[in-house]
mmCIF file of the N, C-alpha and C atoms, coordinates in Angstrom:
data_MODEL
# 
_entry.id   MODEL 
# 
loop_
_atom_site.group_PDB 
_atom_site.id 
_atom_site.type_symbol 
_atom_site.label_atom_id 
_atom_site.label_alt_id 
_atom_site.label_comp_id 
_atom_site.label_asym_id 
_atom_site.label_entity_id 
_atom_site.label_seq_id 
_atom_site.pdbx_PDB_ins_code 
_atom_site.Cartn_x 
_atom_site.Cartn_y 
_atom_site.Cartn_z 
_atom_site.occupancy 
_atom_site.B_iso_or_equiv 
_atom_site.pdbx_formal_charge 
_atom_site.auth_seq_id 
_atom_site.auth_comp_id 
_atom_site.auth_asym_id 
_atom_site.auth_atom_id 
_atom_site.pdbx_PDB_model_num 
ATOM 1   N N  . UNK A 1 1  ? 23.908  6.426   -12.849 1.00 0.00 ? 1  UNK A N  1 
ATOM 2   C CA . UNK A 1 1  ? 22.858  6.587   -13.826 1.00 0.00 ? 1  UNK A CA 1 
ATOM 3   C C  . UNK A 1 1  ? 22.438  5.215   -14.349 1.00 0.00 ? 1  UNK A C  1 
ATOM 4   N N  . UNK A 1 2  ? 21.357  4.563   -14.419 1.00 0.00 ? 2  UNK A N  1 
ATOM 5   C CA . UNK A 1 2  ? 20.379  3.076   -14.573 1.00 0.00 ? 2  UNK A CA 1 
ATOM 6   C C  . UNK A 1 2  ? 19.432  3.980   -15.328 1.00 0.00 ? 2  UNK A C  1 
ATOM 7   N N  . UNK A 1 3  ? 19.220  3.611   -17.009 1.00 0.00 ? 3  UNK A N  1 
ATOM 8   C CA . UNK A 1 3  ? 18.323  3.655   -17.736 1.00 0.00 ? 3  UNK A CA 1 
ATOM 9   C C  . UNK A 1 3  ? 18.075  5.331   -17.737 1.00 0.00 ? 3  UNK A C  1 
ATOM 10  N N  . UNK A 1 4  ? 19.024  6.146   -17.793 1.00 0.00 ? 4  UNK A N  1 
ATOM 11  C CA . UNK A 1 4  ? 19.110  7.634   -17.865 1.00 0.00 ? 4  UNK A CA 1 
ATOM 12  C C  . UNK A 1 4  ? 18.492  8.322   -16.790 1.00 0.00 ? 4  UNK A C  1 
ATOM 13  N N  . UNK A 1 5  ? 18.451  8.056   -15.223 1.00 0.00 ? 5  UNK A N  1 
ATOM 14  C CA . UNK A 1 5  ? 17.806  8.185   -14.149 1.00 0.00 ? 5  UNK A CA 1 
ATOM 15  C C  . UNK A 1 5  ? 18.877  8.000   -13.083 1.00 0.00 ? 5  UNK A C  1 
ATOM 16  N N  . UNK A 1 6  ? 18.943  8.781   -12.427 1.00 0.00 ? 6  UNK A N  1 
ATOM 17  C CA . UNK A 1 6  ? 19.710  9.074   -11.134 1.00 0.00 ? 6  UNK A CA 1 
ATOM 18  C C  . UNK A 1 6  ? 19.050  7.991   -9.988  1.00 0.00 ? 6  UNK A C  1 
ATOM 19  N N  . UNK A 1 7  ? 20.059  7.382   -9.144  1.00 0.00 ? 7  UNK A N  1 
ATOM 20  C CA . UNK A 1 7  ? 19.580  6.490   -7.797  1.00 0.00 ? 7  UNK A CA 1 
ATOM 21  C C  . UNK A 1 7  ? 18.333  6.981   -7.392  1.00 0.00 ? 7  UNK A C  1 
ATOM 22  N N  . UNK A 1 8  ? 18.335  8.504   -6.970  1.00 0.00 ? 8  UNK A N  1 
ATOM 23  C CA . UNK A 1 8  ? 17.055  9.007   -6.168  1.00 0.00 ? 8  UNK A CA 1 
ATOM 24  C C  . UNK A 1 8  ? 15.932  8.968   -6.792  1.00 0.00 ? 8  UNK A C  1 
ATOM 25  N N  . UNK A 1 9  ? 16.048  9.649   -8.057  1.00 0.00 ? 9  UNK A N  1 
ATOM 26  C CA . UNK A 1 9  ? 14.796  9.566   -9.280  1.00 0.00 ? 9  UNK A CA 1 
ATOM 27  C C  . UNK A 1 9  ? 13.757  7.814   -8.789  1.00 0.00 ? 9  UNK A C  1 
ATOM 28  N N  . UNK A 1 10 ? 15.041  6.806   -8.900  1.00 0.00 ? 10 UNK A N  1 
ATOM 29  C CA . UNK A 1 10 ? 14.847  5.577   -9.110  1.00 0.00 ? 10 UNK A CA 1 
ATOM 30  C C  . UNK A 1 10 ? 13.783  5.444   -7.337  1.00 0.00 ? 10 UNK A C  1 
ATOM 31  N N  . UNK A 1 11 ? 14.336  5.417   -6.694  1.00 0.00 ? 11 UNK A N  1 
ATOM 32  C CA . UNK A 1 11 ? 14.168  5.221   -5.508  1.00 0.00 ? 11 UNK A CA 1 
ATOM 33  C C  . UNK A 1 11 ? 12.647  6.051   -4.933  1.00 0.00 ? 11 UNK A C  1 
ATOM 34  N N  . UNK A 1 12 ? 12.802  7.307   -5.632  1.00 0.00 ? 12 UNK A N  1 
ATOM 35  C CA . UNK A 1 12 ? 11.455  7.883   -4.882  1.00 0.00 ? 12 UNK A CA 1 
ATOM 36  C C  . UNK A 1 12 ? 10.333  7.181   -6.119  1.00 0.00 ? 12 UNK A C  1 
ATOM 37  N N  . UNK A 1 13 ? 10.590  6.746   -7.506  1.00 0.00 ? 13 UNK A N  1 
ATOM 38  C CA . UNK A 1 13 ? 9.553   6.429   -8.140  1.00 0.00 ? 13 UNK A CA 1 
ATOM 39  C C  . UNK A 1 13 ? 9.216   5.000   -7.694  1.00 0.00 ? 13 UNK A C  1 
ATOM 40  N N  . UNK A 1 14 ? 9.856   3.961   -7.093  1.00 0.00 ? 14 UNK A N  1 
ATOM 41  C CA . UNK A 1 14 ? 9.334   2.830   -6.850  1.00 0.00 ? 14 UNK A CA 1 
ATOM 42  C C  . UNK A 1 14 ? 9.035   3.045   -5.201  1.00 0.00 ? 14 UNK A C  1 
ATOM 43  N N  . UNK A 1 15 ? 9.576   3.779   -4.241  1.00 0.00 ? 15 UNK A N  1 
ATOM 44  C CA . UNK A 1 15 ? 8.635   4.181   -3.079  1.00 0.00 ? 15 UNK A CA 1 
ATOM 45  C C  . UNK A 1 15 ? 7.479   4.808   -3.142  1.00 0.00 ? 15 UNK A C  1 
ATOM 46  N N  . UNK A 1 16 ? 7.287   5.512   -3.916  1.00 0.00 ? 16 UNK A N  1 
ATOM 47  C CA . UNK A 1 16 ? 5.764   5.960   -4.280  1.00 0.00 ? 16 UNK A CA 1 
ATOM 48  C C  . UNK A 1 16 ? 5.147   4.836   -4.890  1.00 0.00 ? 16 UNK A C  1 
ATOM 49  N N  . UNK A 1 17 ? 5.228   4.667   -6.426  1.00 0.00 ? 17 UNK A N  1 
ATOM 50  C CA . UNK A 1 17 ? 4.077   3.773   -7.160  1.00 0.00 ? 17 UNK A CA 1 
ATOM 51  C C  . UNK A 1 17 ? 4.646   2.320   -6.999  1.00 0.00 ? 17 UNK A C  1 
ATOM 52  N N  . UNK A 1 18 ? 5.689   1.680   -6.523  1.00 0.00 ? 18 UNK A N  1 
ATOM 53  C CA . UNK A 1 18 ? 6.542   0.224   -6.585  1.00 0.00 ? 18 UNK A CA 1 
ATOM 54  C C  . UNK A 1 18 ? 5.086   0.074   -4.840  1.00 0.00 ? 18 UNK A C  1 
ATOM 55  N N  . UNK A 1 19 ? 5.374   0.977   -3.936  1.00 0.00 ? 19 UNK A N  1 
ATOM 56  C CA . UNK A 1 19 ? 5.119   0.341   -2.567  1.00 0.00 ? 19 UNK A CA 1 
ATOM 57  C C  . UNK A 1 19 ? 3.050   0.716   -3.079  1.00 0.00 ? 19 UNK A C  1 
ATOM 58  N N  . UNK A 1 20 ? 3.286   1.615   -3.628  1.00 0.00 ? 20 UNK A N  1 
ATOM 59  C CA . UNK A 1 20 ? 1.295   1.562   -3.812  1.00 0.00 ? 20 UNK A CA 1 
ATOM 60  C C  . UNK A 1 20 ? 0.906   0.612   -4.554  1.00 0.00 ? 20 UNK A C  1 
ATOM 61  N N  . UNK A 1 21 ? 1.709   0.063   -5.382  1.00 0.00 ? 21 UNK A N  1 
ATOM 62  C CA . UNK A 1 21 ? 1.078   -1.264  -6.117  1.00 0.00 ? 21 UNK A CA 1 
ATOM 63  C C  . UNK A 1 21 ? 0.685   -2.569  -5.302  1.00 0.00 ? 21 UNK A C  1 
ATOM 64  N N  . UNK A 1 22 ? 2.105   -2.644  -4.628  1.00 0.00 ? 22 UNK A N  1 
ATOM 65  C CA . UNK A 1 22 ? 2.574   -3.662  -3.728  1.00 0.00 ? 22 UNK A CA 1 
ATOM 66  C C  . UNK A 1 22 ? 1.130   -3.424  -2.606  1.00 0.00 ? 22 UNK A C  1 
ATOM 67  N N  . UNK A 1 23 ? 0.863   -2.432  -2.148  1.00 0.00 ? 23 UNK A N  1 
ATOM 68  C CA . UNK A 1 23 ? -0.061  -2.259  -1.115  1.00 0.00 ? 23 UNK A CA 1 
ATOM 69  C C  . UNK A 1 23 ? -1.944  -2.944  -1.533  1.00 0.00 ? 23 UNK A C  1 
ATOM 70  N N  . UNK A 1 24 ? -2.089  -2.619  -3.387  1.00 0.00 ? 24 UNK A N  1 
ATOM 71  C CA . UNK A 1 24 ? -3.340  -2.703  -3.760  1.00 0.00 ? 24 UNK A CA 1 
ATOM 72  C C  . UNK A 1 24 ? -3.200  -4.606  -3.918  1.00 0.00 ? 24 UNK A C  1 
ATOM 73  N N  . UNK A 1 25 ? -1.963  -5.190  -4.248  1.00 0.00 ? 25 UNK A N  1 
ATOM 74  C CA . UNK A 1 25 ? -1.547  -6.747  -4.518  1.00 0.00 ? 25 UNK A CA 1 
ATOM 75  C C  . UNK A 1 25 ? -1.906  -6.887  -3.048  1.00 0.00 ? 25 UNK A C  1 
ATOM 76  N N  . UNK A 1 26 ? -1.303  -6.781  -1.844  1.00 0.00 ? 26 UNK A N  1 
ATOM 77  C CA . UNK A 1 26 ? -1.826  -6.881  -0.706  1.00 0.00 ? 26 UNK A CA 1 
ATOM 78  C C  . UNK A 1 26 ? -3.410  -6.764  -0.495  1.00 0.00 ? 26 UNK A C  1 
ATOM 79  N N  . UNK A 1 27 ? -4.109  -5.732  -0.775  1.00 0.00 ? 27 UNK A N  1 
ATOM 80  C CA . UNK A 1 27 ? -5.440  -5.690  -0.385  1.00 0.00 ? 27 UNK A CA 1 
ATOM 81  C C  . UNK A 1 27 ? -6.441  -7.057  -1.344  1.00 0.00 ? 27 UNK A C  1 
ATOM 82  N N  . UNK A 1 28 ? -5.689  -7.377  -2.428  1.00 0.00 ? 28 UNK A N  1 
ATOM 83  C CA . UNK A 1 28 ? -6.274  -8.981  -3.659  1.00 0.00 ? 28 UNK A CA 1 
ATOM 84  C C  . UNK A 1 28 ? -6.331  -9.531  -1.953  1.00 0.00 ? 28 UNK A C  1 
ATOM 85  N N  . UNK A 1 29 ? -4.798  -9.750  -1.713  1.00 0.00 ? 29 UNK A N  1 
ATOM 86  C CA . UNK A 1 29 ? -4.828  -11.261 -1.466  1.00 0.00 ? 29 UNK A CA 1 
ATOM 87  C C  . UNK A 1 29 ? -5.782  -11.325 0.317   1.00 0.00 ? 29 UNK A C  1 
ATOM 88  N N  . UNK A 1 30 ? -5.633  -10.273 0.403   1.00 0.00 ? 30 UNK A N  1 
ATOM 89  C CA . UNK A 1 30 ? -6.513  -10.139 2.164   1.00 0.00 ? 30 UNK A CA 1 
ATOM 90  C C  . UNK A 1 30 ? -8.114  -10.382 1.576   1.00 0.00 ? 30 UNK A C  1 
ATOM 91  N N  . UNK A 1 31 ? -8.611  -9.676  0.558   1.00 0.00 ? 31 UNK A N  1 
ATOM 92  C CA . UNK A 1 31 ? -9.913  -10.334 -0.161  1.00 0.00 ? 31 UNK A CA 1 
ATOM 93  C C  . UNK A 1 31 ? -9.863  -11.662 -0.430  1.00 0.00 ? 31 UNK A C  1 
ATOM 94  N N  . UNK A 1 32 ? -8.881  -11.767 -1.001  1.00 0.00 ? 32 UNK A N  1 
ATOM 95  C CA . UNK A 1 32 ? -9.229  -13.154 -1.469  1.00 0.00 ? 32 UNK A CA 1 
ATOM 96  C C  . UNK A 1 32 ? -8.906  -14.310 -0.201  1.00 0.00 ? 32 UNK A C  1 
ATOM 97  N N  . UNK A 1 33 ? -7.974  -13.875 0.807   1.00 0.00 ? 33 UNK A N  1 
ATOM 98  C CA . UNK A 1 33 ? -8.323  -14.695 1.942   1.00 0.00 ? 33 UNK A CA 1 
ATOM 99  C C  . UNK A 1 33 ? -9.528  -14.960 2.963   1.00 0.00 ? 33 UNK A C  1 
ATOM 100 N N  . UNK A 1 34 ? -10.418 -13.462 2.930   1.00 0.00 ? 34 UNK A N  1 
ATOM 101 C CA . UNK A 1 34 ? -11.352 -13.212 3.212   1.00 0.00 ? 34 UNK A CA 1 
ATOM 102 C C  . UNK A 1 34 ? -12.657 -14.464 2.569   1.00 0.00 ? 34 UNK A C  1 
ATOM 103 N N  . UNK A 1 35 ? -12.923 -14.153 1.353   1.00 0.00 ? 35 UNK A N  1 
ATOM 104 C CA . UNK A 1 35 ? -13.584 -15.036 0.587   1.00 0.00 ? 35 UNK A CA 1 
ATOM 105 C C  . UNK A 1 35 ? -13.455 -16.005 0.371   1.00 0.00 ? 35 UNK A C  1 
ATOM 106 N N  . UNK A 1 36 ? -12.197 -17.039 0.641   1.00 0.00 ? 36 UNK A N  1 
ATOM 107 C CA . UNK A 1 36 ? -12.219 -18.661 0.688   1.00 0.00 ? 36 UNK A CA 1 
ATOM 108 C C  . UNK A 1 36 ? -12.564 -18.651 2.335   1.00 0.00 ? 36 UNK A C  1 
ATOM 109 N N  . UNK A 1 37 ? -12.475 -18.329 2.828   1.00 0.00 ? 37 UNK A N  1 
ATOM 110 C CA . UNK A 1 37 ? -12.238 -18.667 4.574   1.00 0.00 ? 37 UNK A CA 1 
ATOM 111 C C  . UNK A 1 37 ? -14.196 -18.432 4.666   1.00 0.00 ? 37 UNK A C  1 
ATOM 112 N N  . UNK A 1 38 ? -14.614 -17.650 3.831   1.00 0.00 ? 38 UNK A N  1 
ATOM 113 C CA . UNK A 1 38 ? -15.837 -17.364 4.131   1.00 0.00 ? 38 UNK A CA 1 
ATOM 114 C C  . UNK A 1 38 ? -16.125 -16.397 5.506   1.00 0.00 ? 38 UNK A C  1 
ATOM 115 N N  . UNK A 1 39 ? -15.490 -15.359 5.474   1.00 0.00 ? 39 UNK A N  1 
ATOM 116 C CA . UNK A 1 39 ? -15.461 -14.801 6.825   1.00 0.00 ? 39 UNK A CA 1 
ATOM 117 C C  . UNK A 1 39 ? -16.762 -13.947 6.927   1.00 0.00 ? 39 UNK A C  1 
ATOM 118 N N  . UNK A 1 40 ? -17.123 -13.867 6.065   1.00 0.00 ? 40 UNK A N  1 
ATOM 119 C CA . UNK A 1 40 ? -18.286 -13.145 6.393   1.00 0.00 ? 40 UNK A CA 1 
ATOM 120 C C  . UNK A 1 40 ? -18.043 -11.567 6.291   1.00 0.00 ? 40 UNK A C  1 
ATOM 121 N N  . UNK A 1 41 ? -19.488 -10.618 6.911   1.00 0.00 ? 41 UNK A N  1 
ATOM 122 C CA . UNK A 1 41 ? -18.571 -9.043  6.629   1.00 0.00 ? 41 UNK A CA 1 
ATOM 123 C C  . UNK A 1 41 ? -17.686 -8.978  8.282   1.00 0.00 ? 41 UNK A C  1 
ATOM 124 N N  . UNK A 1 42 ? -18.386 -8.807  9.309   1.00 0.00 ? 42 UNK A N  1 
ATOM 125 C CA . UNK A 1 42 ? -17.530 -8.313  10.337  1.00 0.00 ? 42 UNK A CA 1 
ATOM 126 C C  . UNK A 1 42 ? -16.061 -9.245  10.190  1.00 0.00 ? 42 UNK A C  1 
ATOM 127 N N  . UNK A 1 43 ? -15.971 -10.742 9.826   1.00 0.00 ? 43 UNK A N  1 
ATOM 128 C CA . UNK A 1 43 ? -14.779 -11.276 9.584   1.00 0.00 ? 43 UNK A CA 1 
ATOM 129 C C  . UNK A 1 43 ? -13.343 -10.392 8.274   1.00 0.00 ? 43 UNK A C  1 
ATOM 130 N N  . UNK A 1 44 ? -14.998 -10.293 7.282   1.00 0.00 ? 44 UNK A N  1 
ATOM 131 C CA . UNK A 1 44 ? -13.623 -9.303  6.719   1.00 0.00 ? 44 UNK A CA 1 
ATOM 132 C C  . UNK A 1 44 ? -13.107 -7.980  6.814   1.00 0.00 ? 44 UNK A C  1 
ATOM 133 N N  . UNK A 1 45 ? -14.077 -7.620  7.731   1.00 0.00 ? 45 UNK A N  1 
ATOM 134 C CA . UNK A 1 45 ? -13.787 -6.437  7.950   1.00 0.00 ? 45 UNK A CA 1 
ATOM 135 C C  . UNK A 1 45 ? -12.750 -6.089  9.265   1.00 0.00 ? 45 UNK A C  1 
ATOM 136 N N  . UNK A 1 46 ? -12.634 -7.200  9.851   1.00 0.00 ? 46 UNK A N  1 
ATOM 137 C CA . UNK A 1 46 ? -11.742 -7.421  10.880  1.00 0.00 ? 46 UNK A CA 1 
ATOM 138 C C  . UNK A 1 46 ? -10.151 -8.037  10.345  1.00 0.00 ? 46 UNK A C  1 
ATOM 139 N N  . UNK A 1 47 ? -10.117 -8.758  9.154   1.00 0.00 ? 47 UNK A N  1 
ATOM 140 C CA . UNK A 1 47 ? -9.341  -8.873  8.677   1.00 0.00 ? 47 UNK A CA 1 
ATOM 141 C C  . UNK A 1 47 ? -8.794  -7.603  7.817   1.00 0.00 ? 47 UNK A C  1 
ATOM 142 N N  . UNK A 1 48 ? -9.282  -6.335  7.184   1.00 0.00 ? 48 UNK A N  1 
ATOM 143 C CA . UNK A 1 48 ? -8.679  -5.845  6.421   1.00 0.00 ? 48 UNK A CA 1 
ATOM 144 C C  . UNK A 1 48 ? -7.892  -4.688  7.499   1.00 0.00 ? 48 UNK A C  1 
ATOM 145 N N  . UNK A 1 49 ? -8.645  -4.228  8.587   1.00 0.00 ? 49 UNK A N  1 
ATOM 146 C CA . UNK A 1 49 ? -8.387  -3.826  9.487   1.00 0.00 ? 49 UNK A CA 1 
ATOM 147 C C  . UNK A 1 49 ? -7.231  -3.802  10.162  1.00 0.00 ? 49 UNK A C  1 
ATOM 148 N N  . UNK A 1 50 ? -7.047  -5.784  10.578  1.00 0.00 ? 50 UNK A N  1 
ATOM 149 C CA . UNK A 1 50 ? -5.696  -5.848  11.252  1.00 0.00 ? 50 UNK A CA 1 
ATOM 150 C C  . UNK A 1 50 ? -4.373  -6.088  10.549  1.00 0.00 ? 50 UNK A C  1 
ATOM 151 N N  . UNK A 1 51 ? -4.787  -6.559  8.725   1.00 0.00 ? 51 UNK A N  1 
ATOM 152 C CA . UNK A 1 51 ? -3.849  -6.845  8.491   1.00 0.00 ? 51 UNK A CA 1 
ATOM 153 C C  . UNK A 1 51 ? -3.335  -5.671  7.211   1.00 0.00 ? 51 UNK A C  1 
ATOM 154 N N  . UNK A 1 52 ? -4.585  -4.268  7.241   1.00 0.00 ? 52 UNK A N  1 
ATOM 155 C CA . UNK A 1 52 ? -4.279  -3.644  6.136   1.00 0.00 ? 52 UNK A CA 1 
ATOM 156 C C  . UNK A 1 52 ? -3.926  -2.389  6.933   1.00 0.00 ? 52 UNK A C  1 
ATOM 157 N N  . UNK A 1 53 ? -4.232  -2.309  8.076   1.00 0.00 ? 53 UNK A N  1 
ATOM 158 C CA . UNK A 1 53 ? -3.742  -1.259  9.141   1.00 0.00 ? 53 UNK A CA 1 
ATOM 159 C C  . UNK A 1 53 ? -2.370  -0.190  8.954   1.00 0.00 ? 53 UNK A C  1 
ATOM 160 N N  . UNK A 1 54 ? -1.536  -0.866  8.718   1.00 0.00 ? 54 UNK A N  1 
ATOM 161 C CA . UNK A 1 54 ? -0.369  -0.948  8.203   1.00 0.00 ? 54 UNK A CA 1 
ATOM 162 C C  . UNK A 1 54 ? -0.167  0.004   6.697   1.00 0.00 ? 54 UNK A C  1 
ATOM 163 N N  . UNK A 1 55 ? -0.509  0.222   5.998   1.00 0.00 ? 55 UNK A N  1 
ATOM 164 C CA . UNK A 1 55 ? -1.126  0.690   5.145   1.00 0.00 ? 55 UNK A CA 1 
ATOM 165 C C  . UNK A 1 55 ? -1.444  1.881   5.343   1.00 0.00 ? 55 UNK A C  1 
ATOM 166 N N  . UNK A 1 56 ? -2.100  2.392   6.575   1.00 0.00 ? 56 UNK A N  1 
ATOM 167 C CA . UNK A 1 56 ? -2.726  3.712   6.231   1.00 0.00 ? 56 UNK A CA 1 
ATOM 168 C C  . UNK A 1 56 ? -1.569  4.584   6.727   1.00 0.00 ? 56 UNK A C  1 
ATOM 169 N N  . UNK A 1 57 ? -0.599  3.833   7.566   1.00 0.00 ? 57 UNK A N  1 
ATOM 170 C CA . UNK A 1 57 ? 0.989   4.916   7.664   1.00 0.00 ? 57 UNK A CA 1 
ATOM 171 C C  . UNK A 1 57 ? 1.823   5.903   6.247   1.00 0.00 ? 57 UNK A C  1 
ATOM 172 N N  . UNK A 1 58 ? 1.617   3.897   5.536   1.00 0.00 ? 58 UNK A N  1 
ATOM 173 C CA . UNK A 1 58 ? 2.213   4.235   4.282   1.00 0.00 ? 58 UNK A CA 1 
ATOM 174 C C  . UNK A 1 58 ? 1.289   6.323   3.579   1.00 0.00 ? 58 UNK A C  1 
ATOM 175 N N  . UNK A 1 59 ? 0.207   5.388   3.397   1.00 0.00 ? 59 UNK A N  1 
ATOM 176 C CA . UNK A 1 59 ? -0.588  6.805   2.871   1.00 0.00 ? 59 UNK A CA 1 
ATOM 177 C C  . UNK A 1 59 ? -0.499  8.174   3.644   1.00 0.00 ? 59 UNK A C  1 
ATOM 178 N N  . UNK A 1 60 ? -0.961  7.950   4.647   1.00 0.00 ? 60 UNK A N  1 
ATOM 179 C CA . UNK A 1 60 ? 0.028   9.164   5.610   1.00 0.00 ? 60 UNK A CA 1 
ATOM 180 C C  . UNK A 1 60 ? 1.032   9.593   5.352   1.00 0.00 ? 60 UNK A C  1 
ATOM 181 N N  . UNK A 1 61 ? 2.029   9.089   5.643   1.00 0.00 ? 61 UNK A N  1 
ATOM 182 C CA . UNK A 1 61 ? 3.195   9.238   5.089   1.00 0.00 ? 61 UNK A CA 1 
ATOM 183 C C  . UNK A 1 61 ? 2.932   10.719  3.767   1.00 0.00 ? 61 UNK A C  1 
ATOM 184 N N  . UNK A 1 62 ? 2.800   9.956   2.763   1.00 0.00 ? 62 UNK A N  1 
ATOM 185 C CA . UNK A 1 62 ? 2.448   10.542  1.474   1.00 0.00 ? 62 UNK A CA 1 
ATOM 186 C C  . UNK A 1 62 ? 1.779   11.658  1.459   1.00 0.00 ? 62 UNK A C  1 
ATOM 187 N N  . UNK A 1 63 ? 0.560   11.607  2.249   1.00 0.00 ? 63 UNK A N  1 
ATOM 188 C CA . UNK A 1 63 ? -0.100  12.852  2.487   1.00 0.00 ? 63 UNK A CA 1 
ATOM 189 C C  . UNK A 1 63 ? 0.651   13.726  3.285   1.00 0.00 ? 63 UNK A C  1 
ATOM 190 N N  . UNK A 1 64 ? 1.155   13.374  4.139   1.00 0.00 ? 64 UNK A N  1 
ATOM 191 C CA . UNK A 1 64 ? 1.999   14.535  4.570   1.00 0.00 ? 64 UNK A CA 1 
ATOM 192 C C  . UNK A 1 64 ? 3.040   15.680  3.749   1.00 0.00 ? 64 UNK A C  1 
ATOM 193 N N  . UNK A 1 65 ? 4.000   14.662  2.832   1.00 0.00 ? 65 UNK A N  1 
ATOM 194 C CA . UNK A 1 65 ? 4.693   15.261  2.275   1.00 0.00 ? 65 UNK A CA 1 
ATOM 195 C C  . UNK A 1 65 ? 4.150   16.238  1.243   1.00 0.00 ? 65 UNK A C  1 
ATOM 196 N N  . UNK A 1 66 ? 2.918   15.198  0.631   1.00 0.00 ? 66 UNK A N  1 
ATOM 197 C CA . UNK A 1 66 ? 2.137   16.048  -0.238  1.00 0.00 ? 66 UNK A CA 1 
ATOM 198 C C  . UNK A 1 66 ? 1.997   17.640  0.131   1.00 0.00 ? 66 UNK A C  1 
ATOM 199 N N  . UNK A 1 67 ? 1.635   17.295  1.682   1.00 0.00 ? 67 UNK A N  1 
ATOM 200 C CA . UNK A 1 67 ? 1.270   18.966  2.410   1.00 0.00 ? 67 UNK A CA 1 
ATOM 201 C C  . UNK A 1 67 ? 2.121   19.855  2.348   1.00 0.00 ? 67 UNK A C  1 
ATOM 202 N N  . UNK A 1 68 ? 3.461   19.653  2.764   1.00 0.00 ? 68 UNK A N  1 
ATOM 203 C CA . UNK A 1 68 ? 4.228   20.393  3.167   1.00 0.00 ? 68 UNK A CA 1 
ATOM 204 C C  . UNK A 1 68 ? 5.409   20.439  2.011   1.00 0.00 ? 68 UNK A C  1 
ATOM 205 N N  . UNK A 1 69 ? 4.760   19.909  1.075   1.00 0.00 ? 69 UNK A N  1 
ATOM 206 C CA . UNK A 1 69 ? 5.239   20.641  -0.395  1.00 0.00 ? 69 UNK A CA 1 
ATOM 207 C C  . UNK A 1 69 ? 5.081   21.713  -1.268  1.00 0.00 ? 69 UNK A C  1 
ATOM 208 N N  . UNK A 1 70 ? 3.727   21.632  -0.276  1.00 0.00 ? 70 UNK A N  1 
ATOM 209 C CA . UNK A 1 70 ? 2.687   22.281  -1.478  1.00 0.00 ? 70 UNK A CA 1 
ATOM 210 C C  . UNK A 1 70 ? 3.110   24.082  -1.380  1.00 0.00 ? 70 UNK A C  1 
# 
């Protein structure tokens, strides 16, 4: 028990909102690499693509469980 919360409590609340935060801090800094580099749109759009790709597992993920909770 950490702060009146069980390991799992702990664990599924920072895998949900700890990794979605972490994911939107990721999408700053791919903008903001986007916009000094001057990539332009197809540049950034090729950048959010290859490097935010990754990302749509995570949400998957989520949506799934969402489903088969319900």
């Amino acid at each position: 028990m950490i702060f009146g919360y069980t390991e799992e409590q702990l664990a599924s609340f920072f895998l949900t909102y700890g990794v979605a935060a972490f994911i939107l801090f990721m999408l700053f800094i791919i903008g903001h690499l986007a916009w000094e580099s001057k990539a332009g749109r197809f540049g950034t759009f090729v950048l959010f693509l290859g490097l935010g790709l990754g990302f749509v597992g995570f949400l998957a993920k989520f949506i799934i469980q969402w489903w088969f909770q319900r």
